[in-house]
C-alpha positions as CSV (number, residue, x, y, z in Angstrom):
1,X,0.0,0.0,0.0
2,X,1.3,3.6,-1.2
3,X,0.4,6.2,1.2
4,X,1.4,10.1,0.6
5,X,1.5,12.0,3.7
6,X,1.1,15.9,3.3
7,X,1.3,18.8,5.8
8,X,3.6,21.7,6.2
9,X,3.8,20.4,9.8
10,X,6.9,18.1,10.4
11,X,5.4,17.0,14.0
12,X,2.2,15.5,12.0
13,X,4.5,14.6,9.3
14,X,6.5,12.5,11.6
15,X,3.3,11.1,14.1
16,X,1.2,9.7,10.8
17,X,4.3,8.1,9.0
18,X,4.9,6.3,12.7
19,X,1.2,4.9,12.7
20,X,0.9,4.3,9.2
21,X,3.8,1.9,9.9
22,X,3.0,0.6,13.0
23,X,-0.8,-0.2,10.7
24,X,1.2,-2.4,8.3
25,X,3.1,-3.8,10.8
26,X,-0.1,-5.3,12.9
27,X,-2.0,-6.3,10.1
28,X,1.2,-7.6,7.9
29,X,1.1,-5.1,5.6
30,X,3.3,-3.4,2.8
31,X,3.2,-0.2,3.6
32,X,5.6,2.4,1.6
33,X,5.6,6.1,3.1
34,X,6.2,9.3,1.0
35,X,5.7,12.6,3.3
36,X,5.6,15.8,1.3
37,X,5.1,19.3,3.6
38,X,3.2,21.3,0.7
39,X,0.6,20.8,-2.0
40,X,2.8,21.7,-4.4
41,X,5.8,19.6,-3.8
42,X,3.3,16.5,-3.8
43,X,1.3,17.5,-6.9
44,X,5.0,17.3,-8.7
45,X,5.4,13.8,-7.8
46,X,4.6,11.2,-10.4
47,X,4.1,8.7,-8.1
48,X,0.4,7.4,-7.7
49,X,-0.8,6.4,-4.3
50,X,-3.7,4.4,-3.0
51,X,-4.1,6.7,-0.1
52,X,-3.6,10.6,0.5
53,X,-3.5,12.1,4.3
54,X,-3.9,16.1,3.3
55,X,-3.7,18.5,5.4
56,X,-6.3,21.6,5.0
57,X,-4.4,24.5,6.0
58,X,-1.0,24.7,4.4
59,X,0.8,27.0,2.7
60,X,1.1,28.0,-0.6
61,X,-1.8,25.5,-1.9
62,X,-4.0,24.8,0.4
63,X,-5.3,21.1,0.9
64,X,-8.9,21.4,-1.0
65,X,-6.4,22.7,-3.9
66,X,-4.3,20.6,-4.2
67,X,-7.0,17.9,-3.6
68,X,-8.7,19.8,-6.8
69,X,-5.5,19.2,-9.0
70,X,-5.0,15.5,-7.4
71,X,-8.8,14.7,-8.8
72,X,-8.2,15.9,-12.3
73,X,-5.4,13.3,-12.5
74,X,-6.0,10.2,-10.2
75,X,-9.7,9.7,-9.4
76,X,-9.5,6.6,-7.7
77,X,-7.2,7.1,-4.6
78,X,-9.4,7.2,-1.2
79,X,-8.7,11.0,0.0
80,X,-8.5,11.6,3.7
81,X,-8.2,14.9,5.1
82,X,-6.3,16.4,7.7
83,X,-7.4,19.6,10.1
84,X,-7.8,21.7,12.9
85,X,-10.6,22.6,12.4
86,X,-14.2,21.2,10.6
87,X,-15.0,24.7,9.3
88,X,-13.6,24.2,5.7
89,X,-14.9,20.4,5.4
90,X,-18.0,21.2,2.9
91,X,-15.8,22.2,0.2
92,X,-13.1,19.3,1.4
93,X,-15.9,16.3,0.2
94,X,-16.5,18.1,-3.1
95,X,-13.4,16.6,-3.3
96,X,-15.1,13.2,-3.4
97,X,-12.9,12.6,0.3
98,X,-13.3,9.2,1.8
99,X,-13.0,10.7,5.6
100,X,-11.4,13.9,7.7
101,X,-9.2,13.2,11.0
102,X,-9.3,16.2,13.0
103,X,-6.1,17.7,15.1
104,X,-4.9,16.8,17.5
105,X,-5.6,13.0,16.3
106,X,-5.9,10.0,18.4
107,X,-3.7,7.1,17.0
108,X,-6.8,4.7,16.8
109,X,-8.7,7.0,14.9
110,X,-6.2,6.9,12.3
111,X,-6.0,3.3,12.3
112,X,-9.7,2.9,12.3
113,X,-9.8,5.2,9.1
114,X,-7.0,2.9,7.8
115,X,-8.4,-0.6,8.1
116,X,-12.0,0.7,6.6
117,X,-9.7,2.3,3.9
118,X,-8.4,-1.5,2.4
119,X,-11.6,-3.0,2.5
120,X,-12.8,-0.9,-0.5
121,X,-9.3,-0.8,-2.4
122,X,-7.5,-3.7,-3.8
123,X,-6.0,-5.7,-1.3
124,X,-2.4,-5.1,-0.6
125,X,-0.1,-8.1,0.0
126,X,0.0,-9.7,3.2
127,X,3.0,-12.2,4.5
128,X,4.1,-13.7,7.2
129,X,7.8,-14.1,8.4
130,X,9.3,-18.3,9.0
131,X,12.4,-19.4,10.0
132,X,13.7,-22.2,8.0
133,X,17.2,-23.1,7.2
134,X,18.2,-20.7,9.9
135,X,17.4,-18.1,7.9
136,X,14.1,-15.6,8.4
137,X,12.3,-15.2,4.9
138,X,9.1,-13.2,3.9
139,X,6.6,-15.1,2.1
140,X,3.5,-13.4,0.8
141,X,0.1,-15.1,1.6
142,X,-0.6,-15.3,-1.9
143,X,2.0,-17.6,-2.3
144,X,1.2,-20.3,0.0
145,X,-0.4,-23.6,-1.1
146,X,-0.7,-25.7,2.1
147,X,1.1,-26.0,5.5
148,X,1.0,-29.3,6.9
149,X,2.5,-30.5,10.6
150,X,5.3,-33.1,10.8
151,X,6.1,-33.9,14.6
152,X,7.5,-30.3,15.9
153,X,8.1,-29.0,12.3
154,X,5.7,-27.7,10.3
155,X,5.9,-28.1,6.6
156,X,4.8,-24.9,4.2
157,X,4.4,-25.7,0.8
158,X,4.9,-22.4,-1.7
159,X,3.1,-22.1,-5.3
160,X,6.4,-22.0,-7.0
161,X,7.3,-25.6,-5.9
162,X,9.8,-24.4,-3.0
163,X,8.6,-26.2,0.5
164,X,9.9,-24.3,4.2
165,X,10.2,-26.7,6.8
166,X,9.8,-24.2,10.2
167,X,9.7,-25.1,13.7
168,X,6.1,-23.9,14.8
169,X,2.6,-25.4,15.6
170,X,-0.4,-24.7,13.4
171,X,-2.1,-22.3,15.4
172,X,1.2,-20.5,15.4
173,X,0.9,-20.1,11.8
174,X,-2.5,-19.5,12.1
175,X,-1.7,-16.4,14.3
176,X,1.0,-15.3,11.9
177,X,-1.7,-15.1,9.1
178,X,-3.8,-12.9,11.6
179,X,-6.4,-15.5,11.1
180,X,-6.7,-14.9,7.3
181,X,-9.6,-16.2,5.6
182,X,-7.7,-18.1,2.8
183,X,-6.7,-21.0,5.1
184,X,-8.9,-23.0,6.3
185,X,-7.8,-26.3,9.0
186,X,-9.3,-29.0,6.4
187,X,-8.1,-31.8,9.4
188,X,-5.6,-32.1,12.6
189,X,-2.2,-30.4,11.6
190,X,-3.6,-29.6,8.3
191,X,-3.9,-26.2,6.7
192,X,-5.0,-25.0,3.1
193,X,-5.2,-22.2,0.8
194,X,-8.4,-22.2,-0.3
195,X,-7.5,-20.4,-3.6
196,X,-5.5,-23.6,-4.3
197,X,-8.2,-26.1,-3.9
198,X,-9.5,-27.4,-6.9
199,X,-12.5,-30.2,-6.4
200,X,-12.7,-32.9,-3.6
201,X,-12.3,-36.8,-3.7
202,X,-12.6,-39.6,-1.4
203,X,-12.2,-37.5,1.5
204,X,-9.3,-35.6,0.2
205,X,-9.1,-32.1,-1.5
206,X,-6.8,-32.1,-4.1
207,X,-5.0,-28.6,-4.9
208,X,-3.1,-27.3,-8.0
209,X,-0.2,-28.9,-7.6
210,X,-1.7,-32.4,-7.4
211,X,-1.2,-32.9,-3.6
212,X,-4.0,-34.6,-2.3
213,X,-4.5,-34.0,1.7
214,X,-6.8,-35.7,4.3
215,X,-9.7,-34.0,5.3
216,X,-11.5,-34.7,8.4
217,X,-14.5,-37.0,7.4
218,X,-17.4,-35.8,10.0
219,X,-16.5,-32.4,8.7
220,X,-16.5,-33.0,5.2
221,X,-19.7,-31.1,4.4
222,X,-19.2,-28.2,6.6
223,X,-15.0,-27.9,4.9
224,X,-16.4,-27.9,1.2
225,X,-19.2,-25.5,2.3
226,X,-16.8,-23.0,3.9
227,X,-14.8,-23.5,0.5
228,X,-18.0,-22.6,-1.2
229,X,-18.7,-19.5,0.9
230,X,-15.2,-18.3,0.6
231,X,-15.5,-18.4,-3.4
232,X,-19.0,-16.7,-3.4
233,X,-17.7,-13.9,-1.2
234,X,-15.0,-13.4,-4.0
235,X,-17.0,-13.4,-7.2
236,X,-19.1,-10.7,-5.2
237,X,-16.0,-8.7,-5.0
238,X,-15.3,-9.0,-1.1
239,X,-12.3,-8.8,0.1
240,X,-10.2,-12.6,0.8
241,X,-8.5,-12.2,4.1
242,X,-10.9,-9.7,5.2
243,X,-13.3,-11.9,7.5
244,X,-12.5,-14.3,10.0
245,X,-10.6,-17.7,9.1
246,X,-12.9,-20.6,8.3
247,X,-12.1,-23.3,10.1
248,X,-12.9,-27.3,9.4
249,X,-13.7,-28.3,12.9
């Protein structure tokens, strides 16, 4: 996620960069940062951005301006606007602006504004952090098929062929997907990304790369219906990862 930061105070500068990251970092997000202290610095930047804090009052352009220009060029990024006051926020929304944080802001505002923000843009990629061959490596969501326990280890099997063989439980992977809803526990020690799931047989489902893994019998029905319901919520254009994980058992 691309977020532009602008106001012609470094103090506010400074205090939304820091929760912006500390955002990404509890929800294992991407989050790139580009602060900018006037309208007319930021309107010279090529860059396009899902996201746009702006100040009101600045100077030189002010924020319902330079919000003005931004619309003539990039219609699509969620606007939110910073200020000090609610007096100027009529002609702010003719700016088509998604929210306003007033100043002094409380940290959970912003983050509240934040997490309604990606549930009506294109999800930005989530990962999670393992340790395998004594080594710490990113992997994005996307990108994992299955993970599947073997005595302490735990087994992660990537969409490029590659498998990680990390020391952690299940539910510790679970956690470290902050319970997305693309894995669901199909049986005990079993995990799967729904995305990779192509049909069901004899008690197994058999995913992409022609694994076929267990799944618990007496929840059979209730695994292929949770499959169901995750695949309906995406042709309707919801967001995967965005609800609660689905769960076999």
């Amino acid at each position: 996620m691309k977020i532009a930061l602008v106001d012609d105070e470094r103090i506010y500068l400074d205090e939304m960069a820091r929760l912006c990251r500390e955002f990404g970092e509890e929800n294992r997000l991407e989050i790139e940062i580009s602060k900018y202290s006037d309208g007319d610095s930021f309107l010279r930047s090529d860059d396009e951005y899902s996201v746009v804090f702006m100040d009101i009052y600045m100077n030189g352009s002010d924020g319902v301006m330079t919000a003005k220009k931004l619309r003539e060029r990039n219609s699509g990024c969620i606007l939110i606007f910073l200020t000090s006051s609610t007096e100027h926020m009529p002609h702010a929304f003719s700016c088509h602006a998604f929210e306003y944080i007033v100043k002094p802001f409380p940290p959970q505002r912003v983050k509240e504004v934040l997490n309604d923000a990606i549930k009506i843009i294109p999800i930005p990629s989530k990962f999670v952090e393992l340790y395998s061959d004594r080594k710490t490596v990113r992997i994005a969501l996307g990108d994992i098929v299955s993970a599947v326990t073997d005595a302490h280890y735990l087994e992660v099997e990537l969409s490029d062929g590659a498998s990680l063989r990390c020391r952690m439980t299940a539910g510790q992977f679970v956690e470290q997907t902050n319970k997305d809803g693309r894995f669901i526990l199909v049986n005990k020690g079993i995990i799967v990304n729904v995305d990779y799931i192509t049909d069901f047989e004899n008690n197994c489902c058999i995913l992409e790369n022609g694994a076929r893994l267990p799944i618990r019998v007496r929840d059979r029905l209730k695994i292929e219906q949770a499959v169901r319901d995750y695949n309906f919520d995406k042709i309707r254009g919801c967001q995967p990862g965005s609800g609660s994980q689905r769960y076999g058992g």
